[in-house]
C-alpha positions in Angstrom: 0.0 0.0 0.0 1.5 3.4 -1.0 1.5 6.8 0.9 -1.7 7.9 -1.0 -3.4 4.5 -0.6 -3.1 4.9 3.3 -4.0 7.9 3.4 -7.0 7.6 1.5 -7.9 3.8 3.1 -11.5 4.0 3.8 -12.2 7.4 2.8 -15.1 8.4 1.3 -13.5 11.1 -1.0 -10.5 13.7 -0.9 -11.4 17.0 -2.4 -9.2 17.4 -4.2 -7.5 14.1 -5.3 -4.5 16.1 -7.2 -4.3 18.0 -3.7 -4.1 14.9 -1.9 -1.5 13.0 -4.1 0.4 16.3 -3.6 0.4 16.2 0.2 1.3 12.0 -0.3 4.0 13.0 -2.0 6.5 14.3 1.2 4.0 13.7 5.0 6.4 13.6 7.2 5.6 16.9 8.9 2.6 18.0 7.2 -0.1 18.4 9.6 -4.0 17.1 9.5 -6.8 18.3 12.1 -9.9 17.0 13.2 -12.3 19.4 15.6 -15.1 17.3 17.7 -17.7 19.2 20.8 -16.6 17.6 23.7 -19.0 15.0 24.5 -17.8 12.7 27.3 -17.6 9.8 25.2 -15.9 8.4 22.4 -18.5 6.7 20.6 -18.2 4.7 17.0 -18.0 8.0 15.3 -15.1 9.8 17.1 -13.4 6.0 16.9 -14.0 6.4 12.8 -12.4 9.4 12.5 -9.5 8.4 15.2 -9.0 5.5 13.1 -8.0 7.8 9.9 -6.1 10.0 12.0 -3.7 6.9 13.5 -3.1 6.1 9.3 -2.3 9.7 8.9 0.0 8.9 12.1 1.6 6.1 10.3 2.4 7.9 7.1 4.4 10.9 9.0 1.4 13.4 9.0 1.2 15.3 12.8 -2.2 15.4 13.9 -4.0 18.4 15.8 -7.1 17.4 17.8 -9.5 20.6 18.2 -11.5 20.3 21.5 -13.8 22.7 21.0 -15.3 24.5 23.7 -16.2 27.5 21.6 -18.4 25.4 19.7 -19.8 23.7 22.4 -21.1 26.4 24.3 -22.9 27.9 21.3 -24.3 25.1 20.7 -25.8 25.0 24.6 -23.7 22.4 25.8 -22.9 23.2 29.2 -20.8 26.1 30.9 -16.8 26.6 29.6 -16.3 25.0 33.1 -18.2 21.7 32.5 -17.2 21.7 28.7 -13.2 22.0 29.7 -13.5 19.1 32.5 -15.2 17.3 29.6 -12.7 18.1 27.1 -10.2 16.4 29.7 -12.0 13.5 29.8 -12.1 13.5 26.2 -8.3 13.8 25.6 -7.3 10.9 27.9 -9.6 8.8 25.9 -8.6 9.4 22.6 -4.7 8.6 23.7 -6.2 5.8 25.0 -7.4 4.4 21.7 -4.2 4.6 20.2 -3.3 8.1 19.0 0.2 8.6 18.9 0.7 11.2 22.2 4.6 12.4 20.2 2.8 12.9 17.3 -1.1 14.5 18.7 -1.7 18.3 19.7 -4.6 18.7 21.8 -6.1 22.2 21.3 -9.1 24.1 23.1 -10.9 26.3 20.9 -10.0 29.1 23.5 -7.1 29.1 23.7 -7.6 30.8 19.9 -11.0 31.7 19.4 -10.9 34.7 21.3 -8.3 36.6 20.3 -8.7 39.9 18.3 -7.4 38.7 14.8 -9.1 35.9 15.0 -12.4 37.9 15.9 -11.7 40.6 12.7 -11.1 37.5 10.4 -14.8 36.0 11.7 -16.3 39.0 10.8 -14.5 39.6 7.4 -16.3 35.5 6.8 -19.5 37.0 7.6 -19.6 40.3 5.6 -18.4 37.7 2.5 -21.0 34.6 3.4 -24.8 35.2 2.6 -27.6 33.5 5.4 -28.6 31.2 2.9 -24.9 30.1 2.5 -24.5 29.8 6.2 -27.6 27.7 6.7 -26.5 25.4 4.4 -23.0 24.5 5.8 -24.9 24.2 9.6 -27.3 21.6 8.9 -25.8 19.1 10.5 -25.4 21.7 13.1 -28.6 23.1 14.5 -31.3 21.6 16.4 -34.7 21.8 17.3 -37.1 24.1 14.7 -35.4 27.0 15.2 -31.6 28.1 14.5 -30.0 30.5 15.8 -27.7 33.1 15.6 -25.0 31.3 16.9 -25.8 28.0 15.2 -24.9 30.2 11.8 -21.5 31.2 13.0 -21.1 28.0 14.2 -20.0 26.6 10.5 -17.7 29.8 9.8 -15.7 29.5 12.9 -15.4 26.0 11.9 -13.8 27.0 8.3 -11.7 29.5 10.3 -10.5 27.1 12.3 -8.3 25.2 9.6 -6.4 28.7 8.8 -5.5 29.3 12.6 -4.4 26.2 13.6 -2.3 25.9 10.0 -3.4 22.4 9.0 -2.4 21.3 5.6 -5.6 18.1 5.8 -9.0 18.8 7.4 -10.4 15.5 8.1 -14.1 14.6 8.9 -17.1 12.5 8.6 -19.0 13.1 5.6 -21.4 15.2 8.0 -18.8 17.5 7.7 -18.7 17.9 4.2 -21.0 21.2 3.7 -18.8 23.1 6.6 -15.4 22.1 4.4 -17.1 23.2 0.7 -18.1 26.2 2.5 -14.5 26.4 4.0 -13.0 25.9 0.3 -15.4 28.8 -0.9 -15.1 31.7 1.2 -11.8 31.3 3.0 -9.8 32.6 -0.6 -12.1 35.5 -0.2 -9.9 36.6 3.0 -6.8 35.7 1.4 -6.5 32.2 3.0 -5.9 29.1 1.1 -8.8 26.3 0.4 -7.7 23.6 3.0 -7.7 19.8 1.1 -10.6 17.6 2.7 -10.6 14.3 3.9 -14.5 12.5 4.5 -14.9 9.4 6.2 -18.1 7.3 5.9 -21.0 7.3 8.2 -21.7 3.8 9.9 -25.1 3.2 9.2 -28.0 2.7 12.1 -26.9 -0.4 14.0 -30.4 -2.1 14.4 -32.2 -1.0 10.8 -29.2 -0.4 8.6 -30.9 3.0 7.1 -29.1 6.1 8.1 -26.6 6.9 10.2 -26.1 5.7 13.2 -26.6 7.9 16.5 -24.9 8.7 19.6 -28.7 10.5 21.3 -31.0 8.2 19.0 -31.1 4.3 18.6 -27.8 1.7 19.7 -24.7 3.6 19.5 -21.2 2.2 20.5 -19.4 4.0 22.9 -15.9 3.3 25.4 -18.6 3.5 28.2 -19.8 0.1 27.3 -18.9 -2.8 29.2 -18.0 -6.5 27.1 -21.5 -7.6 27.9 -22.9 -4.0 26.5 -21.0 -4.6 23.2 -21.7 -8.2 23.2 -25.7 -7.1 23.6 -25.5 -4.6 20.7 -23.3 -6.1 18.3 -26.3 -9.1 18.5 -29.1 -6.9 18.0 -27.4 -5.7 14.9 -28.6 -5.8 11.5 -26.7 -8.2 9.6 -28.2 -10.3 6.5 -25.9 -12.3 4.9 -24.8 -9.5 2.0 -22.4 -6.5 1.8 -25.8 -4.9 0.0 -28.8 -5.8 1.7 -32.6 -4.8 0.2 -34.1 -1.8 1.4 -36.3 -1.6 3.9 -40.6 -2.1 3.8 -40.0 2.1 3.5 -38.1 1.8 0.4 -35.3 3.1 2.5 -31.6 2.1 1.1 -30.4 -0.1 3.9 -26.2 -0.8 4.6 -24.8 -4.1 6.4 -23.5 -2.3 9.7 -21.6 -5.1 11.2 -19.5 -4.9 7.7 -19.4 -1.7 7.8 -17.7 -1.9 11.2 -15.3 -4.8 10.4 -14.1 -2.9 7.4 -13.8 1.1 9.0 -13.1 -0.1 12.6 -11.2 -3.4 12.9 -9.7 -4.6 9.8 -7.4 -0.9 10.1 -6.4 -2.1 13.7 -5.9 -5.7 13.4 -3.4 -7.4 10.5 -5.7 -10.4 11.0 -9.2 -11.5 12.2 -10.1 -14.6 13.5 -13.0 -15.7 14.0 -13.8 -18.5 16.5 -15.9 -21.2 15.6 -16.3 -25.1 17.3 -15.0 -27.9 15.3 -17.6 -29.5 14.6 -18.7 -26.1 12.7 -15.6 -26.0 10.3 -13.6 -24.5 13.2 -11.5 -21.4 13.3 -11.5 -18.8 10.3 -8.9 -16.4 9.4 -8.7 -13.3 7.7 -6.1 -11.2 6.1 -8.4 -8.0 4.7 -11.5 -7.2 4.7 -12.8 -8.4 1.4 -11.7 -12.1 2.4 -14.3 -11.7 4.9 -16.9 -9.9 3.3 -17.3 -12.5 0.3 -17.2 -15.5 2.8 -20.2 -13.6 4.5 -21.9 -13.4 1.1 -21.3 -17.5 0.4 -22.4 -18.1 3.1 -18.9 -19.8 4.6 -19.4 -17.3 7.2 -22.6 -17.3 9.6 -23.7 -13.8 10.4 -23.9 -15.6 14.1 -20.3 -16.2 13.9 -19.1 -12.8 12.0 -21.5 -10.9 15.3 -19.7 -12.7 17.7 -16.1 -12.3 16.4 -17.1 -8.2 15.9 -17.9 -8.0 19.3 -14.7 -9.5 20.5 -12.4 -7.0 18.1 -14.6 -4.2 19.5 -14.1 -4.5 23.1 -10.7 -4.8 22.8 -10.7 -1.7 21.1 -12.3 0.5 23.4 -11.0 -1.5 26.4 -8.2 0.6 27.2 -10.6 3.8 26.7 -12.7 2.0 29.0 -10.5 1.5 31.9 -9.4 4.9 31.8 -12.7 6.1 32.1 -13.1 4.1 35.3 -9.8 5.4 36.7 -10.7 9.0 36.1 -14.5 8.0 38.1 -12.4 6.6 40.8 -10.3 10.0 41.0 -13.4 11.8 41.0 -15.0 9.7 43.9 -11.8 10.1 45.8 -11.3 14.1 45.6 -15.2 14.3 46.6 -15.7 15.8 50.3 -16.1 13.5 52.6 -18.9 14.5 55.5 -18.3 16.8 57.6 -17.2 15.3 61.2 
């Protein structure tokens, strides 16, 4: 696999390609950024984009990690204080999951956000971005029936972003895509360059296969789980035996999401999978790549029982070490709590 080919491994698109076989062409040092809200939690979607980030990694890139507080708060997420401790939280996990901590900058949005350059160049987006544009980047964004004013700032700050923390890759899901087309459109207009764009898929809805799947709605992975939570969900996940399942009674298109996982989450982590069978079933199967498995799947040499159960071993093992850190930092907490008074 060549530089481009790793950095491009389970990507959606790059926009552009020519801009991304130009940053293949020398890594080492080039830098690539991903912002999330902190959230607590790594779920299956931070873990997607982590994923990408650890190739990147591999390939010499540097990676910035935007914790952003600024964002959070306008999007009502909690005071700076309770956002920050989160942010902390947030950080220990994704160290945990395997970023490289030589090769990761962790960066609040506040630590930026707030100065007065920063502040002019927001409001030199603005006077160049019409309300329709705006409200097109942030629907992925806003909530409820009613946006608001913040909600449409939200998006430029987010293409401002990639200028002030001088990132040569922008990496997101494909969620992201409007905020980095509106980033590549109105950035030049300040004299800043259009950053290059890297999407990663969306894992579709874990039970149903339609959509996306959804930290607030449905069964979402997260490092809070224990092995019997993952065990659980990864069961009670839709999984015919087909890469390209039928849509739905709806005539909704429907993805295989236990695929979807081996090939975006485990496949990237692991040189091999093996999956665990008794011997009067054929016993043990290996796998070298993803498509091995996939077109067993579709023969039917692999039972979607047996594909469920090796998922959900791969998975924890993931997100154990996110998981124990978690506990230790709820065990710190417990300890610095007041006792009574005597």
């Amino acid at each position: 696999m060549d530089v481009y080919e790793r950095i491009t491994r389970n990507a959606t698109e790059v926009v552009t390609e020519a801009e991304g076989r130009d940053l293949a062409e020398a890594p080492e040092g080039k830098r690539a950024y991903v912002g999330y809200e902190p959230s607590g939690v790594l779920h299956i979607g931070h873990m997607l984009t982590a994923t990408k980030l650890i190739d990147l990694q591999d390939v010499g890139f540097e990676v910035t990690v935007l914790l952003a507080d600024v964002h959070a708060y306008l999007n009502d997420k909690g005071t700076f204080e309770e956002i920050r401790e989160t942010a902390e939280r947030m950080k220990a996990q994704f160290l945990a999951y395997g970023l490289d901590p030589d090769r990761t900058e962790f960066v609040l949005g506040s630590e930026f956000q707030f100065d007065r350059e920063y502040v002019l160049d927001l409001h030199a987006l603005e006077l160049e971005t019409t309300l329709s544009r705006a409200e097109r980047a942030m629907a992925e964004i806003a909530s409820g029936d009613t946006a608001t004013v913040s909600q449409a700032v939200y998006p430029l700050m987010q293409a401002l972003d990639i200028v002030y923390l001088d990132v040569d890759l922008a990496v997101g899901g494909m969620e992201q895509r409007k905020v980095h087309m509106l980033a590549r459109d109105v950035l030049p207009k300040i004299g800043a360059d259009a950053p290059t764009c890297l999407h990663t898929p969306l894992i579709a809805d874990l039970e149903t296969g339609v959509g996306k799947m959804s930290a607030s709605e449905g069964i979402s992975i997260s490092m809070e789980d224990s092995t019997a939570d993952v065990e659980a969900k990864v069961e009670s996940a839709f999984c015919p035996p087909t890469r390209d399942p039928d849509p739905d009674d709806e005539g909704r298109e429907r993805e295989n999401p236990v695929l979807q996982i081996f090939e975006y989450h485990v496949f990237p982590r692991f040189e091999t999978v093996v999956v665990e069978r008794p011997e009067q079933y054929g016993g043990d199967l290996r796998y070298g790549d993803y498509e091995s498995l996939a077109a067993e799947l579709e023969s039917g040499d692999l039972h979607p029982a047996d594909a469920k159960g090796a998922l959900a071993a791969y998975l924890d093992d993931l997100i154990a070490p996110g998981r124990a850190k978690l506990r230790a930092n709820a065990d710190a907490d417990a300890d610095a709590e007041p006792g009574p008074d005597p």
